[in-house]
PALOLUM-399166 format. One record per residue (C-alpha): residue number from 0; y, x negated, z negated; residue in three letters. Coordinates in Angstrom, 3 decimals. Example, Ala and Ser with C-alpha at 12.3 -4.5 7.8 and 13.67 -1.06 7.14 Angstrom:
2
nr=0 v=-4.500 u=-12.300 w=-7.800 rest=Ala
nr=1 v=-1.060 u=-13.670 w=-7.140 rest=Ser
END
This chain:
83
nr=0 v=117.979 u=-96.899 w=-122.877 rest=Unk
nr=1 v=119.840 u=-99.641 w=-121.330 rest=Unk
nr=2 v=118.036 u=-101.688 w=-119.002 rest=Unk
nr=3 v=118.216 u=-104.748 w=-120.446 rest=Unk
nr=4 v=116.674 u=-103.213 w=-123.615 rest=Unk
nr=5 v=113.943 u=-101.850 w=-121.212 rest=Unk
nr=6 v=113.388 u=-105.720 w=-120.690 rest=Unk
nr=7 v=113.553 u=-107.068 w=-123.660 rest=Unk
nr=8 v=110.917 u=-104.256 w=-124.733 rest=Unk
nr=9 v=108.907 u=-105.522 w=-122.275 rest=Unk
nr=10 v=109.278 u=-109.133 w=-122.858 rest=Unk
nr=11 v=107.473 u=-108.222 w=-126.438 rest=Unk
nr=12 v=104.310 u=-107.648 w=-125.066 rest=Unk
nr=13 v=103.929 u=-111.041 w=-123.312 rest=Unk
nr=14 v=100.983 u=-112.374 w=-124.402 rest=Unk
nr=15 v=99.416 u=-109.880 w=-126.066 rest=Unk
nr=16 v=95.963 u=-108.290 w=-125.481 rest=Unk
nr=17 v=95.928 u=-104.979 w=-123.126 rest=Unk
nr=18 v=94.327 u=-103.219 w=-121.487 rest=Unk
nr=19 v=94.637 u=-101.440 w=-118.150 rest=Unk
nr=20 v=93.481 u=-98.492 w=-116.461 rest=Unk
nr=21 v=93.870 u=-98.259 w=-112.725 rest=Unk
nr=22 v=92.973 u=-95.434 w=-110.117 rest=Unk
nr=23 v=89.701 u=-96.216 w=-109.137 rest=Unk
nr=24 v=88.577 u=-95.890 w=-112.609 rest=Unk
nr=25 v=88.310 u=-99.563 w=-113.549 rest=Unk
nr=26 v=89.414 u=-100.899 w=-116.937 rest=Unk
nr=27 v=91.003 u=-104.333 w=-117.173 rest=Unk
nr=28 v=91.209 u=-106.035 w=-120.799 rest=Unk
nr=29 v=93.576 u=-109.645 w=-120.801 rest=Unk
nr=30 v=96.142 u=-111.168 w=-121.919 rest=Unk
nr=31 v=99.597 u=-109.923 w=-120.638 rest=Unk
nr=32 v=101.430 u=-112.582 w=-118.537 rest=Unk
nr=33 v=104.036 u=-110.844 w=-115.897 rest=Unk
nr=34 v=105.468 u=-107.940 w=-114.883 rest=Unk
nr=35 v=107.860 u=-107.671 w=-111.585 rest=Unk
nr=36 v=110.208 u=-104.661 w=-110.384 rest=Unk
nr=37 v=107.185 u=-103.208 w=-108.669 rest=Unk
nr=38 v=105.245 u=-102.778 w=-111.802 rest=Unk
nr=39 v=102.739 u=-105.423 w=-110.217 rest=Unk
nr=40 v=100.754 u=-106.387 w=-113.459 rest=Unk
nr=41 v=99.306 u=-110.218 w=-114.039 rest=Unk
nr=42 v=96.786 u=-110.623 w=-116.856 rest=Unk
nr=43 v=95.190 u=-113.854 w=-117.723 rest=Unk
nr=44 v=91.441 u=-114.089 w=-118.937 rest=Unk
nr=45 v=91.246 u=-110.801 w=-117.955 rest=Unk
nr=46 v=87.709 u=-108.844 w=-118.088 rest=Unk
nr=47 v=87.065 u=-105.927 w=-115.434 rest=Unk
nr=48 v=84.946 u=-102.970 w=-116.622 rest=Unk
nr=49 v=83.223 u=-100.648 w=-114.124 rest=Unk
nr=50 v=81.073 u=-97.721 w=-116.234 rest=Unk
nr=51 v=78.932 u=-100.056 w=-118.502 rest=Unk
nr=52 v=78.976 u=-102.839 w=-115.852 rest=Unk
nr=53 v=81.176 u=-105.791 w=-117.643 rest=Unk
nr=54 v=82.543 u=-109.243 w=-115.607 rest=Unk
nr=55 v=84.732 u=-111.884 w=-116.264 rest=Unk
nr=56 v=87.177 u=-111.732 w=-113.749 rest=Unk
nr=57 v=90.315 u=-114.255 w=-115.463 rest=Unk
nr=58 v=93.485 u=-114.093 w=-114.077 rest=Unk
nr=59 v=93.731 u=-111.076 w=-112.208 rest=Unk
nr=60 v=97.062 u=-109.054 w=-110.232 rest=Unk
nr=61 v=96.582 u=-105.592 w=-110.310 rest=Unk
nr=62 v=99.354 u=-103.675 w=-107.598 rest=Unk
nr=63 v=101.575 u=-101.055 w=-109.662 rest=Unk
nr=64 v=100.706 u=-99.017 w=-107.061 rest=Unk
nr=65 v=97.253 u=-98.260 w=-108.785 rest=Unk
nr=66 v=98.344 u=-98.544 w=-112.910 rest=Unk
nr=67 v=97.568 u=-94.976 w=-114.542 rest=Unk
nr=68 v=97.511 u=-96.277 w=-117.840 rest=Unk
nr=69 v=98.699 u=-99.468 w=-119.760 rest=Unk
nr=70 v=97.692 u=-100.325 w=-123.816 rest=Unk
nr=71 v=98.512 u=-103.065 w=-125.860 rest=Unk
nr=72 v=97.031 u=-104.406 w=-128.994 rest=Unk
nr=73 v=98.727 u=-103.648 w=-132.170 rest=Unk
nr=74 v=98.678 u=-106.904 w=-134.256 rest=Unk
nr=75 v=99.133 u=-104.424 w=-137.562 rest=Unk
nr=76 v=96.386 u=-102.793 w=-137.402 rest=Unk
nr=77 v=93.011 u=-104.036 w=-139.444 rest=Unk
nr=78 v=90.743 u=-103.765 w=-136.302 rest=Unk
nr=79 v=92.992 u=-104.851 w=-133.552 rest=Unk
nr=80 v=93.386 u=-101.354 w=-132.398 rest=Unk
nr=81 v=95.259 u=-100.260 w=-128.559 rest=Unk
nr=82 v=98.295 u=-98.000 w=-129.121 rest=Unk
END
């Protein structure tokens, strides 16, 4: 895959819903805003889940560094499902 189709595939899942796991075993759920060359991850309205603990945290940078896992919502499905 080219990179500019690696782009463009990326550019698709501006402003959708996802959700993000990082190494410390936080989850972050907001909207996807950026992405740079170091995989450095803005989300906006962003809420920050720690075991059942729940905060809004809104627009939030998380380091590539630290990403283990990255979701977004799939508009087709009924229940607004992660793939």
């Amino acid at each position: 895959m080219a990179e500019s189709d690696k782009i463009k595939k990326l550019e698709s899942y501006l402003n959708f819903k996802s959700r993000v796991k990082i190494t410390d075993g936080r989850t972050f759920i907001g909207t996807f805003v950026c992405i740079d060359k170091q995989k450095n991850i803005i989300l906006a309205h962003t809420e920050e889940f720690r075991g059942a603990e729940k905060r809004m945290v809104g627009l939030v940078m998380i380091p590539g560094k630290h990403l283990v896992k990255i979701e977004t919502e799939d508009l087709e499905l009924p229940s607004s499902m992660y793939t």
